[in-house]
C-alpha positions in Angstrom: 0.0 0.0 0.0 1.6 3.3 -1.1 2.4 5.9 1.9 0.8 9.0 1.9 2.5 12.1 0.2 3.4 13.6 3.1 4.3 10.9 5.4 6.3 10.0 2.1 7.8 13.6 2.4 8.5 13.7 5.9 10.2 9.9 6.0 12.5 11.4 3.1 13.3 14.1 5.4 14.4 12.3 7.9 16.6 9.9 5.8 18.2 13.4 4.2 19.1 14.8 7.8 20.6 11.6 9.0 24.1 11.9 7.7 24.2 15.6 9.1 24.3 14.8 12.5 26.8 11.4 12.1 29.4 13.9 10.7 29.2 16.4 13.8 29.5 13.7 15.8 32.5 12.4 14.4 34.3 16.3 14.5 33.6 16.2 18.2 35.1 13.2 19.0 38.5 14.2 16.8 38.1 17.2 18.8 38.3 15.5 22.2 41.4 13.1 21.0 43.0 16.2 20.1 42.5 17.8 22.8 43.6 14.6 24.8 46.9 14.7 22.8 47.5 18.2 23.9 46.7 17.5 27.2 49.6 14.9 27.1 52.1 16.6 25.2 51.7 19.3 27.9 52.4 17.0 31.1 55.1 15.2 29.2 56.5 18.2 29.1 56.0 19.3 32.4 57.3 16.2 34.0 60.8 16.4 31.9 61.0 20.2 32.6 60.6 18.5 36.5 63.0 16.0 35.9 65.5 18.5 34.6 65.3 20.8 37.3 65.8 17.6 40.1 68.7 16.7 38.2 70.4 20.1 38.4 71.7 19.4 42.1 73.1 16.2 40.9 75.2 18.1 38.1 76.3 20.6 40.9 77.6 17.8 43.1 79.6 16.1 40.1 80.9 20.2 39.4 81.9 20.4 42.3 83.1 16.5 42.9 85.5 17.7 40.3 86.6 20.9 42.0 87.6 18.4 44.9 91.1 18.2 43.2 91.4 22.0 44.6 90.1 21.3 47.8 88.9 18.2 49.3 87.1 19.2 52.1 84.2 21.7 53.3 81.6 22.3 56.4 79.1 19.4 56.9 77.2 20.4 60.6 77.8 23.6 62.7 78.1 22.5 66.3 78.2 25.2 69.5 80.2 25.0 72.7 82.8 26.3 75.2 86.6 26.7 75.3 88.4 25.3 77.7 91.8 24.0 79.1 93.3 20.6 78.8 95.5 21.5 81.8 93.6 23.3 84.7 94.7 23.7 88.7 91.9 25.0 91.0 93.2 27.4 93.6 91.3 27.1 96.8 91.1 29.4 99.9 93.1 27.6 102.1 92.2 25.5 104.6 93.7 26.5 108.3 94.8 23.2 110.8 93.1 23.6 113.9 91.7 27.3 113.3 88.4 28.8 113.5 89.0 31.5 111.2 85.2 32.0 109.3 86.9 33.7 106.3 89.9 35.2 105.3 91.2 38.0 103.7 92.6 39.1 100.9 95.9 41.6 100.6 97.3 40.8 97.4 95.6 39.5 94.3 97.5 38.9 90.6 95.0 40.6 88.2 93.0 38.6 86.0 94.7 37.1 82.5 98.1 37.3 83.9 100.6 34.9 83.0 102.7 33.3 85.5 105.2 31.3 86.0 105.9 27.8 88.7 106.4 29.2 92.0 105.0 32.4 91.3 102.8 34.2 94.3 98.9 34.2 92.7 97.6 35.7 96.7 98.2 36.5 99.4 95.7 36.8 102.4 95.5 38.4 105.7 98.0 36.2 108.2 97.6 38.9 111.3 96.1 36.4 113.4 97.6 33.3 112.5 101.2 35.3 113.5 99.4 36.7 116.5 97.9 32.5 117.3 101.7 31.5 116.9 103.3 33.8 119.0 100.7 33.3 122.1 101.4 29.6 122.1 105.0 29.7 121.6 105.3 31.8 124.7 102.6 28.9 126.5 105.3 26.5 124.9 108.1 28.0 126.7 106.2 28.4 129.7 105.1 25.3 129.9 109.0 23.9 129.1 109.9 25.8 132.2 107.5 24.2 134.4 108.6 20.7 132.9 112.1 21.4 134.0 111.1 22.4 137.0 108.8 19.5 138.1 112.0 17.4 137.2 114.0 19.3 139.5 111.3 19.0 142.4 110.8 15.0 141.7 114.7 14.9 141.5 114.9 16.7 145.0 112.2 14.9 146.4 113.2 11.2 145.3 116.8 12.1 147.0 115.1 13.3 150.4 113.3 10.1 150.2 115.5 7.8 149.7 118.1 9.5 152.3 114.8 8.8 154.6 114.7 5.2 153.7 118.2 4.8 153.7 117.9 6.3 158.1 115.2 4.0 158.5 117.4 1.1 157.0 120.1 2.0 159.2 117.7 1.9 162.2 116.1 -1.2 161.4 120.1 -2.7 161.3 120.4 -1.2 164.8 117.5 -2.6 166.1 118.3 -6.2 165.0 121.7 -5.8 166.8 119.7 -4.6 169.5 118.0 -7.7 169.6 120.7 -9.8 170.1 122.0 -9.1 173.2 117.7 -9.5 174.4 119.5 -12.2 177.1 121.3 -10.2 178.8 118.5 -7.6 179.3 115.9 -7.4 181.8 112.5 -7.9 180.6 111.7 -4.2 180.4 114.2 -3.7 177.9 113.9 -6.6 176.2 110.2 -5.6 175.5 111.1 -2.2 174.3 113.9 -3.3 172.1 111.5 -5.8 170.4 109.0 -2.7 170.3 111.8 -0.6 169.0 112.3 -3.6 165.7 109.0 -3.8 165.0 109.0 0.1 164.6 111.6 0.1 162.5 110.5 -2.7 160.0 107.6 -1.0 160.2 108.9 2.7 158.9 111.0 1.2 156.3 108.1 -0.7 155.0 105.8 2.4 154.7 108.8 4.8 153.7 109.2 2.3 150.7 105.8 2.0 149.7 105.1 5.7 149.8 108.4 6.4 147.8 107.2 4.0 144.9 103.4 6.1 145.1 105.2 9.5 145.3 107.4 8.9 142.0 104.0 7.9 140.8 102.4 10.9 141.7 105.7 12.7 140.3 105.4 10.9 136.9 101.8 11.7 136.7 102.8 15.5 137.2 105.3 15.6 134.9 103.4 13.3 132.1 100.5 16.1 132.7 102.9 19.4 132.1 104.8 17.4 129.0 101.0 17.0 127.1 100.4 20.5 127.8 103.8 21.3 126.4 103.2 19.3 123.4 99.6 20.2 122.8 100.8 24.1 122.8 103.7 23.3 120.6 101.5 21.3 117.8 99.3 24.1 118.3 102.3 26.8 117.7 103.4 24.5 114.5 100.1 24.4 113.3 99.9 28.3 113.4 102.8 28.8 112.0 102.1 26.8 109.5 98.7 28.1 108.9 100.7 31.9 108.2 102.6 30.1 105.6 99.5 29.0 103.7 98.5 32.9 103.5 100.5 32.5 100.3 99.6 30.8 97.3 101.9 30.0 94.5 101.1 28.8 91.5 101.5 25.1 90.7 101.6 25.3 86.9 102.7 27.6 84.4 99.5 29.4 82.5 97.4 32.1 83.1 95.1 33.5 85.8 91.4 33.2 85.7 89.2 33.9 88.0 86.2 32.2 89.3 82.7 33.5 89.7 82.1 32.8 93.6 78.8 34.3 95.8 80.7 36.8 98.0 78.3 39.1 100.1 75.1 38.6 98.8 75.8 38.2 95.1 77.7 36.4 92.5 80.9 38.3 91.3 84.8 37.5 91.1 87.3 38.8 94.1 89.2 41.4 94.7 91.4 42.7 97.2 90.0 43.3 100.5 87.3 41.0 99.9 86.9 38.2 102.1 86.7 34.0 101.1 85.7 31.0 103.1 88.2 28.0 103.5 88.2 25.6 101.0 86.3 28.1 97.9 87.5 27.3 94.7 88.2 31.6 93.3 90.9 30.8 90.8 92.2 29.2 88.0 95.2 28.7 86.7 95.4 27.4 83.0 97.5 26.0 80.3 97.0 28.1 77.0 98.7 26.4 75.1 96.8 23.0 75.1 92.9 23.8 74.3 89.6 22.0 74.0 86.3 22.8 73.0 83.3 21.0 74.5 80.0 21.0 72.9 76.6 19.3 73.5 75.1 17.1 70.2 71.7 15.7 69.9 70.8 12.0 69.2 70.0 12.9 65.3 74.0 14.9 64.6 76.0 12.3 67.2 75.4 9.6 64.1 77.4 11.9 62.0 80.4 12.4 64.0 83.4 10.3 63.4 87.3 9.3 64.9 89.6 11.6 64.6 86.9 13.7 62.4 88.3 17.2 61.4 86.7 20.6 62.3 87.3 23.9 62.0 86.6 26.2 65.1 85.4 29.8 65.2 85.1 31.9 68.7 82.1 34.2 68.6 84.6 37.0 69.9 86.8 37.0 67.3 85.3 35.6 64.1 88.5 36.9 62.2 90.4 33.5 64.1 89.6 30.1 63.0 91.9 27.4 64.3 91.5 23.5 63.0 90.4 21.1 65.5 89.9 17.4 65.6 87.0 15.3 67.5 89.0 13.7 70.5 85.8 12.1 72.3 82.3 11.5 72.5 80.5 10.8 75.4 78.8 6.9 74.9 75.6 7.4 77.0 74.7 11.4 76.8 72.4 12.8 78.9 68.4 13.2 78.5 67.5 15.8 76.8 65.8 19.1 77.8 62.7 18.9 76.0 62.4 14.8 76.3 63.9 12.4 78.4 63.5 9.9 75.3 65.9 12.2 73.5 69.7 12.0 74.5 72.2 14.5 74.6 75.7 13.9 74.0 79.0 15.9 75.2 81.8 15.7 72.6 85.6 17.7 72.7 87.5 19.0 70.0 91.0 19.4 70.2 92.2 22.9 68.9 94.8 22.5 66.7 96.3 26.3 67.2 97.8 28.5 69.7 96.5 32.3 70.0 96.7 35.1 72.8 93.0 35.3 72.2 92.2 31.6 72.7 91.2 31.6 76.7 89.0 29.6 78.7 85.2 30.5 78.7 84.6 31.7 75.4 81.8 30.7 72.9 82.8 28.8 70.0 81.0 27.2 67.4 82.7 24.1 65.5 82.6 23.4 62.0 82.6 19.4 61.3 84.5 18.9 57.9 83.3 15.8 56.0 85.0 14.3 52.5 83.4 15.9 49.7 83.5 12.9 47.7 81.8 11.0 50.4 79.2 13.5 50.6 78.3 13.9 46.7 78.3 10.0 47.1 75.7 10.0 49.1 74.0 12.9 47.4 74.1 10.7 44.2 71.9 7.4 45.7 
């Protein structure tokens, strides 16, 4: 059955605008690849321009691995500390025997940062009483000698008056005895008095002997008591005297003077003359120059790059115009905890300094420079 005209019309409408929209569809989807493409082309580019900027620091390592030829070494980790002496002495107030002296003063004082030789006087303090202490028991000494001598004199004259009475009394005791032997011929009376007359005599010389041997007791006694008091004021007279030679202190070493920071009357500071110091105060140093150390604190993460005998270089914060070389000497093995964490460890390390300066004294901030192989380092740049 034949369509109608315009359904007919219509139908070849519809076949006519078919291929139309097929060809706009196609367009857009070459549009989208393209697009896609440049979208690629773009990140491929974008990821070598990456790459070739990562690579850059490599090239720089190799450039400057080559330069190693010039010089084979540079800084690696910066590590901060103090300077201080291999060879230190501690001077000390000195300590008096057998004094009660609360503090002692000071008459002479070598300034600060002087150098000094062995033997050399570093103070002097006040020795007034200590001369004033010897002289009072060297005159009790002396008195006290005189009375010894003496109480040997009186025991000497005393032993010979006793024995002279012993010595009677023997010579009684001797009479009576002969006495007794003519007892026959006597009468009764007599007999019985001469008999009375022995026993008298036995009698004295047995008491004259028994209080002689607790008299020289009593002598010894005497005299053992005046020779302790002799002694006892003659150790005490030593001991002063020797306690006015310690006013003066000499230096053990040879070096330079530095002096500590002590509490003196109510605050921290560092003595002078007229000030005063208790016994036994550690106020002064006395230091080798020319054998220096830095000491410096490292945390867990930097110990694992120190090394044996690893070089350094060492500035001092005061003078940045001096940099001596140094060497790591020793680590501490177990550290310390850390400030901020007791997990976290703290180690203490030294650096030898490898120079010797006027400027290079005790005390002063440094900061050391840990020199590493460049080679190893560009090594380990590369993986």
């Amino acid at each position: 059955m034949p369509l109608p005209l315009a359904e007919k019309n219509s139908e070849d409408a519809f076949v006519e605008a078919e291929p139309p929209s097929a060809g706009a569809a196609t367009t857009r989807r070459r549009g989208v690849l393209l697009g896609l493409t440049l979208l690629g082309a773009i990140g491929v580019a974008l990821v070598t321009f990456w790459l070739l900027r990562s690579r850059k620091p490599v090239s720089t390592a190799r450039t400057v691995q080559s330069a190693s030829d010039i010089k084979n070494t540079a800084p690696n980790l910066r590590l901060k500390g103090t300077t201080q002496a291999v060879e230190t002495r501690a001077i000390l107030a000195p300590l008096l025997s057998g004094a009660q002296e609360g503090t002692l003063t000071i008459t002479r004082l070598m300034p600060v940062g002087s150098r000094v030789k062995l033997g050399d006087l570093l103070v002097e303090f006040d020795s007034q009483a200590q001369l004033h202490d010897f002289i009072d028991k060297q005159t009790e000494s002396d008195k006290l000698s005189g009375d010894l001598m003496q109480g040997h004199a009186k025991e000497d004259a005393a032993r010979a008056k006793d024995e002279t009475e012993i010595q009677t009394a023997e010579d009684s005791l001797g009479t009576a005895e002969l006495e007794m032997q003519k007892v026959e011929l006597m009468s009764k009376i007599d007999a019985e008095k001469a008999r009375e007359s022995l026993d008298e005599a036995k009698a004295t010389v047995q008491q004259l002997k028994e209080t002689f041997d607790l008299k020289r007791k009593a002598a010894q006694a005497s005299i053992r008591i005046l020779e302790i008091q002799r002694d006892r004021a003659r150790d005490a007279m030593l001991h002063a005297q020797a306690n006015a030679a310690l006013m003066q202190v000499h230096s053990p070493i040879d070096g330079i003077v530095v002096l500590n920071t002590i509490w003196k009357e109510g605050s921290m500071g560092e003595v002078q003359e007229g000030d005063q110091v208790r016994p036994g105060v550690p106020f002064m140093q006395v230091v080798d120059p020319s054998r220096m150390e830095v000491q410096v604190s490292v945390n867990q993460q930097d110990v694992l790059a120190l090394q044996a005998q690893q070089q350094a270089r060492i500035h001092l914060d005061a003078y940045p115009d001096l940099v001596c070389p140094g060497k790591l000497e020793v680590v501490d093995p177990l550290g310390q905890p850390g400030p901020f964490s007791p997990k976290v460890r703290v180690f203490s390390a030294l650096f030898s300094v490898k120079c010797v300066d006027p400027r290079l004294l005790p005390g002063l901030s440094a900061a050391v420079d840990l020199v590493q192989p460049l080679d190893n380092r560009a090594a380990g740049n590369l993986r």
